[in-house]
N, C-alpha and C positions, 0 to 999 in steps of 0.2 A: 780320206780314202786314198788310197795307194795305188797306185799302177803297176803293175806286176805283171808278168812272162807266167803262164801257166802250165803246170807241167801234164802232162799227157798221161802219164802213170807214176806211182812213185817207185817201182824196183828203178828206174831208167835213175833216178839221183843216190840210190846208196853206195856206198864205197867200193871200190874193186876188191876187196878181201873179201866183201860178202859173197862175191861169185860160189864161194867154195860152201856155203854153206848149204842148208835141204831148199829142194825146190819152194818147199811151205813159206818160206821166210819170204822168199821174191815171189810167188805169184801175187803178193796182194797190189792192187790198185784203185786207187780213188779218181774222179772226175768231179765238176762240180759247175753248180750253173746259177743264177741270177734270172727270175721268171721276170722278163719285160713285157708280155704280153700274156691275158688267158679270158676266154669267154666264154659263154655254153655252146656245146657243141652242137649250132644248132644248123642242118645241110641247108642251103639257101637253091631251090630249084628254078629260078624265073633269069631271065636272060638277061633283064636289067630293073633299075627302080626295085621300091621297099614294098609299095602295096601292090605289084599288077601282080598278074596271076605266073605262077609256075609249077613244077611237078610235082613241088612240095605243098602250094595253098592252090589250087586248080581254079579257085574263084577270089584270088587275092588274100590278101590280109582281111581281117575283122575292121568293117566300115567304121567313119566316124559317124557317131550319134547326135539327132538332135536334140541339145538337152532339153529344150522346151518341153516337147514331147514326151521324154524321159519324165519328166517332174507332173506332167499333166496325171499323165498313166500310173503316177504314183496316187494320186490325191488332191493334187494342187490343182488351184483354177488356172484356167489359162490366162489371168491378168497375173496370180501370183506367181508363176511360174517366166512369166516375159519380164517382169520385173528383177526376180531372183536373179535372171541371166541377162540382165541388162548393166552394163558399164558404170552409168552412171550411179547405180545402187553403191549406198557408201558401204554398205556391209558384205560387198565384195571387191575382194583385193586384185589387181590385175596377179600378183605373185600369186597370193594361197591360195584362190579362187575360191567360190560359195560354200562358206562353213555351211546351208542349211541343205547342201545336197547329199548328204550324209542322211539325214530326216528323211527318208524317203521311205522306210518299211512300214510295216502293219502297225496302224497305231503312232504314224512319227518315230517309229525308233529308226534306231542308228543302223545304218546296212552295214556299215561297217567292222564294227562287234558282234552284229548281230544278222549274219548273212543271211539266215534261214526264215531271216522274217519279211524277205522280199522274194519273190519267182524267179525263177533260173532262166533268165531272156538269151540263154543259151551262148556261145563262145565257138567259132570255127578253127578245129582241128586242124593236124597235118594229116593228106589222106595219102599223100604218095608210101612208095617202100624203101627209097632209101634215106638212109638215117645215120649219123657218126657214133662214135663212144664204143662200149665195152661190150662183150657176152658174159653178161655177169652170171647169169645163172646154168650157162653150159649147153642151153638148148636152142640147136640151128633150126628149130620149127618155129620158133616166134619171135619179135621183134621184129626190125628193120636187116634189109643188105645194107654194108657198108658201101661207099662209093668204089672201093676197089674189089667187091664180090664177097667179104665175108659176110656171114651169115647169122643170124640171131643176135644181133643190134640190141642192148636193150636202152630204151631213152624214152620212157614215156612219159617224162619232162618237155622233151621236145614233141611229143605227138601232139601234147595237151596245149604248150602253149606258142609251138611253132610259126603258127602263122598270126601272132600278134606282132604288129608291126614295130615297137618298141627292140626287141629281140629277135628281127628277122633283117637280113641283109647278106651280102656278100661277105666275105670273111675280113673281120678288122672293122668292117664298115657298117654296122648297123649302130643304130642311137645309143642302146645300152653299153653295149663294149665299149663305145666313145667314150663315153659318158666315165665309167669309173677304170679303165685303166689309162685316161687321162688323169687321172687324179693320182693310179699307184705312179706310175711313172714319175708323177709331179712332187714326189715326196709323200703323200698319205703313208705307205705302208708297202713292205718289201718283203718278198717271199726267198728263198735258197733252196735249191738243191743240191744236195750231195747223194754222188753212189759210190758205193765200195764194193769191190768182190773178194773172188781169193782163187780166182785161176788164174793161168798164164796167158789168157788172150781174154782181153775185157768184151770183146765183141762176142766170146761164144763162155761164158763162163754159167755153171750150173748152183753157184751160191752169190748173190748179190742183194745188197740191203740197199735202200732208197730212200733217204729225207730228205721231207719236207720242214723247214725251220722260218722263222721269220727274220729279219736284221735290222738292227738301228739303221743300218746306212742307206743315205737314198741312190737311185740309180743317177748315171751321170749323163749327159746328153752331150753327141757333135754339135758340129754347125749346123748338120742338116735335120737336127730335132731327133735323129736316133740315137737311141741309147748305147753306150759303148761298152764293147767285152772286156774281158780281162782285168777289171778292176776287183779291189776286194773287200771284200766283206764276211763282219763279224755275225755270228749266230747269237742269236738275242731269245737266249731260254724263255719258252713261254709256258705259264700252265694250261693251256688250252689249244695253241694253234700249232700242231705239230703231227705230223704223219709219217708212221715208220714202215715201209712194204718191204717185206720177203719176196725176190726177185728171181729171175733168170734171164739171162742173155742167148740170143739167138740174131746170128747176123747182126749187128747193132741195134736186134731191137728188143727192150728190155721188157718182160710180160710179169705180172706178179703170180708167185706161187701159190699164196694162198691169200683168202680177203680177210679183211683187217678192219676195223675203227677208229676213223682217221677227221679229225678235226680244222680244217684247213681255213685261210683269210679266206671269204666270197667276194669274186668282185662284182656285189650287190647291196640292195638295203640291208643284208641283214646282219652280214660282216661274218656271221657263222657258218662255214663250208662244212656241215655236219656227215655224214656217210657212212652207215652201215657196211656189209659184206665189201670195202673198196678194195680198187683193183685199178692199176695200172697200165698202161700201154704206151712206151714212148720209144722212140727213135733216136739213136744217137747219130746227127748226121756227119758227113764226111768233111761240112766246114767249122765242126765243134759245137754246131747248137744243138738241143734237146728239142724236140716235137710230139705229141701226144696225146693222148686222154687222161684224164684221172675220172673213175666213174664210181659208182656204187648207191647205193638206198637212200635218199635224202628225206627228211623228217619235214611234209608239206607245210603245214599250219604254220611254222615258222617265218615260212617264207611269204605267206599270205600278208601275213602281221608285218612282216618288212614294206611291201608294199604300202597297205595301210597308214602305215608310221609312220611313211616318207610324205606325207600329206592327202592322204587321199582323193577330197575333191582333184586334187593336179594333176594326180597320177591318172583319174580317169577322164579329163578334159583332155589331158595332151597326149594319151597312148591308147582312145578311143577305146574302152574297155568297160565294164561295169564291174567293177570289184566282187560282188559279188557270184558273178557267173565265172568269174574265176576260179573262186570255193568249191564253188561247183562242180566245174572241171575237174581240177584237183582230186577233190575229194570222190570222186564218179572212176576216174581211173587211176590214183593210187594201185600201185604191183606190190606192196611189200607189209605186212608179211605176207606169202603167198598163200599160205595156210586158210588166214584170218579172213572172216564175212568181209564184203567190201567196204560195209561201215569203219570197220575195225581196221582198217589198213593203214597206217598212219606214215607210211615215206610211200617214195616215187622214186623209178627210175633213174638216172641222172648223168649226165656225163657233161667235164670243163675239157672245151679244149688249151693245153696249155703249150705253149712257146718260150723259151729261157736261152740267156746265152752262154758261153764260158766266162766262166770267172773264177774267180781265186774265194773257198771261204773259212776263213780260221776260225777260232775258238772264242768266245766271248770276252777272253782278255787280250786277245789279239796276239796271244804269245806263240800263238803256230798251227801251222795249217791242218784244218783237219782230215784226217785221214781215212775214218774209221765212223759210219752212221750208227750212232748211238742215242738215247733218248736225252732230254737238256732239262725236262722237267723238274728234276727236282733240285736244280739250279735256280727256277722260274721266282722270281715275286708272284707273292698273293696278287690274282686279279684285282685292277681298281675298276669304277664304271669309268666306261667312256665318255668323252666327251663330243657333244651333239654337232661337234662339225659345223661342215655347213647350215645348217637350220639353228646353231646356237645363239642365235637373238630371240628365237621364237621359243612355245614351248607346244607340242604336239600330244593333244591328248584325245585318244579313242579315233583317230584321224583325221582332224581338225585343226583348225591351228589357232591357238589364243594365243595373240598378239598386243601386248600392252599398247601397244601405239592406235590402235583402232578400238573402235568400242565393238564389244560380242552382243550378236542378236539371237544367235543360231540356238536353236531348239526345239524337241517335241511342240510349246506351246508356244514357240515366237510368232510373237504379229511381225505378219510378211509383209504389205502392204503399208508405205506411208501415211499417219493420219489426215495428211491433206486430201489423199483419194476418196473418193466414196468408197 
């Protein structure tokens, strides 16, 4: 990766003979950015700490559960059930925690394939009114106020699952944001932006295009663990992870013109930033970074299934949740299509907040800067499957985790109870 001096606009480097030529030729200008930070946009109301109470969760985050209890109220005895969640049980792992808490619905099945076959032990909402992200649908009578007074918010992503203490905090600092863009940062995976216009002042320009592309190169870090501007990077055509927005400038802040279907990296389990009707809002600041939303329709079940996939038992031991009252949720306020019965609704509102800084980013042969947002698709390799990352010793199936090194008990008909017991 290169270190480089970035330019501000490109009329500013072409040759003094072009002076003479139509204004058309010189208004165009690019900028371009390096995303080192982005989370869900999700407003954090309490004064201090993850679970106390603030304007956003009035009664805190969603308690931690006792699983005992949880397992009793499914079916289990209360020996099988202190056992289940007892340490010394070999068929629980301190890591993947109790394959058999899965077994909990009607019948021992799986709650986690099978959400519908346990009761909705219900999930607490955001009840406050203010909320970040986009107006995606145009109407200032519904949604949230933004923190600075705009009106019709739409984010019922955050309504639904705002006050889950996983995904709540102060900005930068709640567990999930940590969690995975400590990892982009750390090399996993790198997002770019490029914007192009074609007026004479980037700040107030009435045609501007906006991608979003991915790049081989990882971001590079100071001494003091931040990531550093001005370095550059190539655009790494992808067939799937790529976002094109029709724009406008106003004051340095760029709004999209019309919404789009825009497939971006999540920084979440599920890795697919999926988004109907998207739309844009970011900020060009005055010391070159980029600030934002990117918002629009997000397709839920997918994102249920990320959770799930990421281990289930784990995910509901350590972010005190019951998987399925998340479904729940979800699926209870789904907004899209707005048409369709609310069974039929299959996205959710949604908005990332995103942060990038300037950087240089050229062309996938590196042979020169790009200037001009254009699609790179059909430059892309065929998709391969990914590879399972962190959980790659294991393998995760139905949200379990079979583990060759430990022996499997977990099932509809597992004997829970040691034969030594009565």
């Amino acid at each position: 990766m290169i270190k480089s001096i970035r330019p501000i606009t490109n009329f500013v480097l072409l040759p003094a003979i072009l002076l003479l030529t139509p204004v058309s030729v010189l208004a165009s200008w690019t900028r371009s950015y390096v995303i080192e930070w982005n989370e869900l946009a999700h407003y954090y109301g309490a004064d201090t700490g993850v679970v106390e109470p603030g304007t956003d969760c009035p009664q805190g985050t969603n308690p931690e559960f006792n699983w005992v209890e949880v397992l009793i109220n499914a079916g289990y005895t209360r020996e099988e059930a202190q056992w289940l969640r007892n340490p010394a049980n070999p068929t629980r792992s301190p890591v993947h925690g109790q394959n058999q808490m899965a077994f909990r619905g009607k019948d021992r099945a799986n709650v986690y394939i099978n959400p519908e076959s346990y009761p909705d032990t219900g999930l607490i909402g955001v009840s406050g009114n203010i909320g970040e992200g986009i107006n995606l649908d145009g109407n200032e009578d519904t949604g949230f106020v933004s923190p600075t007074g705009e009106a019709g918010i739409d984010n019922t992503f955050y309504k639904t699952l705002g006050c889950w203490k996983t995904y709540r905090g102060p900005e930068r600092l709640s567990s999930g944001a940590l969690q995975f863009n400590d990892g982009m940062r750390n090399g996993s995976w790198t997002m770019v932006i490029v914007v192009s216009g074609e007026g004479v002042d980037p700040m107030n320009d009435d045609n501007v295009m906006v991608g979003f592309y991915m790049s081989p190169d990882d971001m590079v870090k100071g001494g003091d663990g931040n990531v550093v501007e001005d370095y550059t990077f190539r655009i790494e055509p992808h067939k799937k992870y790529e976002g094109l927005f029709p724009a406008r400038t106003e004051n340095g802040i760029i709004v999209s013109t019309e919404p789009v279907t825009a497939m971006l990296r999540d920084p979440g389990y599920t890795r697919d930033l999926e988004l109907q009707e998207a739309q844009i809002k970011l900020e060009m600041k005055p010391d070159g970074s980029l600030r934002g939303y990117v918002g629009g329709y997000r397709p839920w079940r997918p994102v249920y299934d990320g959770w799930v996939n990421a281990r289930g038992p784990v995910i509901e031991a350590l972010t005190w949740v019951e998987l399925p009252s998340v479904y729940y949720a979800l699926k209870k306020t789904a907004d899209y299509p707005a048409a369709a019965a609310q069974s039929d609704r299959t996205h959710i509102s949604y908005a990332l907040r995103v942060e990038a800084l300037p950087a240089f980013v050229v062309s996938p042969d590196a042979s020169e800067v790009v200037k001009k947002v254009v699609s790179y698709k059909d430059q892309a390799p065929q998709l391969t499957e990914p590879s399972r990352g962190l959980f790659s010793r294991i393998q995760i199936v139905d949200g379990i985790v079979i583990d060759s090194r430990l022996e499997h008990r977990a099932g509809p008909d597992a004997i829970i109870l040691p034969s030594s017991n009565p």
